[in-house]
TORLO-448966 format. One record per residue (C-alpha): residue number from 1; residue in one letter; chain; x, y, z. Coordinates in nm, 4 decimals. Each point is the difference from the previous one (the first is absolute). Layout:
<rs>
- NUM/A/A/X/Y/Z
...
</rs>
This chain:
<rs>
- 1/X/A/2.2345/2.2647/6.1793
- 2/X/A/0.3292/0.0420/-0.1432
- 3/X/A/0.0883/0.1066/-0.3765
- 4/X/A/0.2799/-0.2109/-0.1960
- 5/X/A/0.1612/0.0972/-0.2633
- 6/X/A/0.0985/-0.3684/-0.2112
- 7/X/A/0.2781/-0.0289/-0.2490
- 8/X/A/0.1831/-0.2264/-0.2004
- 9/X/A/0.3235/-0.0681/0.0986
- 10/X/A/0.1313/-0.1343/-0.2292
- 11/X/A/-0.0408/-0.0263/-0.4044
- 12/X/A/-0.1553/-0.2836/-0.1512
- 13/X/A/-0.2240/-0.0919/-0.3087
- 14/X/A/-0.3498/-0.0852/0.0305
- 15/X/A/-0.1607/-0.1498/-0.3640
- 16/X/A/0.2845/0.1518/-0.1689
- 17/X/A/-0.0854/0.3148/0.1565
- 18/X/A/0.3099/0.1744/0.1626
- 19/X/A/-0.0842/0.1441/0.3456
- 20/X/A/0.2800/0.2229/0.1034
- 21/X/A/0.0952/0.0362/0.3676
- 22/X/A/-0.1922/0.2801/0.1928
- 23/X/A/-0.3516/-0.0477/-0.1586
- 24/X/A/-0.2216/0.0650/0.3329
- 25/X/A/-0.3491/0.0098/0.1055
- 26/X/A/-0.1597/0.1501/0.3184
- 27/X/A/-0.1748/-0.2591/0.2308
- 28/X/A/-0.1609/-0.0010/0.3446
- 29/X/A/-0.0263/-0.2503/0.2940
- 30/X/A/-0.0851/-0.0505/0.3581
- 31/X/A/0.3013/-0.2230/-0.0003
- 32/X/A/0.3300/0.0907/0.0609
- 33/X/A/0.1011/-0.1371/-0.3140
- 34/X/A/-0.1605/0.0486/-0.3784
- 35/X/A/0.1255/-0.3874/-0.0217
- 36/X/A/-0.2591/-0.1041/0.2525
- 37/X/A/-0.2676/0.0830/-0.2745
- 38/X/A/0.0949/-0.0915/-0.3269
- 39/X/A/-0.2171/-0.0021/-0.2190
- 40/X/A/-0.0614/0.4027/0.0968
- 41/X/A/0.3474/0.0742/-0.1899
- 42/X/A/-0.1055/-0.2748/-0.2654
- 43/X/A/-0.3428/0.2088/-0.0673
- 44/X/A/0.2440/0.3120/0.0265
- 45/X/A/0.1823/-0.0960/-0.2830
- 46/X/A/-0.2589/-0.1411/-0.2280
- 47/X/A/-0.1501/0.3410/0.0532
- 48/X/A/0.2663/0.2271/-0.0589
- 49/X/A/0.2735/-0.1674/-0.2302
- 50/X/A/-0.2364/-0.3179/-0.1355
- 51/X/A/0.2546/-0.2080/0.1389
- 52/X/A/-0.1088/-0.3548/0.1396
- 53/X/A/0.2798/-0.0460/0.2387
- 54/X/A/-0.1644/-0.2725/0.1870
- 55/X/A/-0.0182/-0.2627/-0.3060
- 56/X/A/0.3339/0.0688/-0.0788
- 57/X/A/0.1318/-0.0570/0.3333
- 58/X/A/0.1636/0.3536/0.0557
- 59/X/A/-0.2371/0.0589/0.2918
- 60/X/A/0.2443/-0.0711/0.3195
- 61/X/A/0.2624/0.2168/0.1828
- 62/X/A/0.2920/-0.1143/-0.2717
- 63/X/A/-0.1192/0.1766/-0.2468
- 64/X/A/-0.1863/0.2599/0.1812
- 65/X/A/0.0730/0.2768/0.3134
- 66/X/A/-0.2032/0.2036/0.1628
- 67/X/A/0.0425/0.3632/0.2366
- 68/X/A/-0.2567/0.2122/0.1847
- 69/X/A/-0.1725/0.2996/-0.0759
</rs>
């Protein structure tokens, strides 16, 4: 099982909310890819930062990048 760390990769505003570039939370996966399991960094996010990325539609690659731990 690999460890990911996810970050946005850009800025953007989320409910008026400014979300810099660089905010990051730590996910894991069987897949290569964090992207394969979305709603993992979704819950991630909520968690951490209270951020709904998924209703806002910031949850895809664009927005987002990801590295190994």
């Amino acid at each position: 099982m690999a460890t990911f760390i996810v970050k946005t990769a850009q800025s953007f505003t989320i409910n008026g909310e400014f979300i810099d570039k660089g905010l990051s939370v730590q996910v894991s996966s069987l897949f290569p890819s964090p992207f394969s399991e979305p709603e993992k960094i979704h819950k991630a996010f909520m968690r951490i930062h209270g951020l709904d990325l998924k209703s806002s539609g910031y949850l895809i690659q664009g927005y987002l990048s990801f590295e190994v731990l």
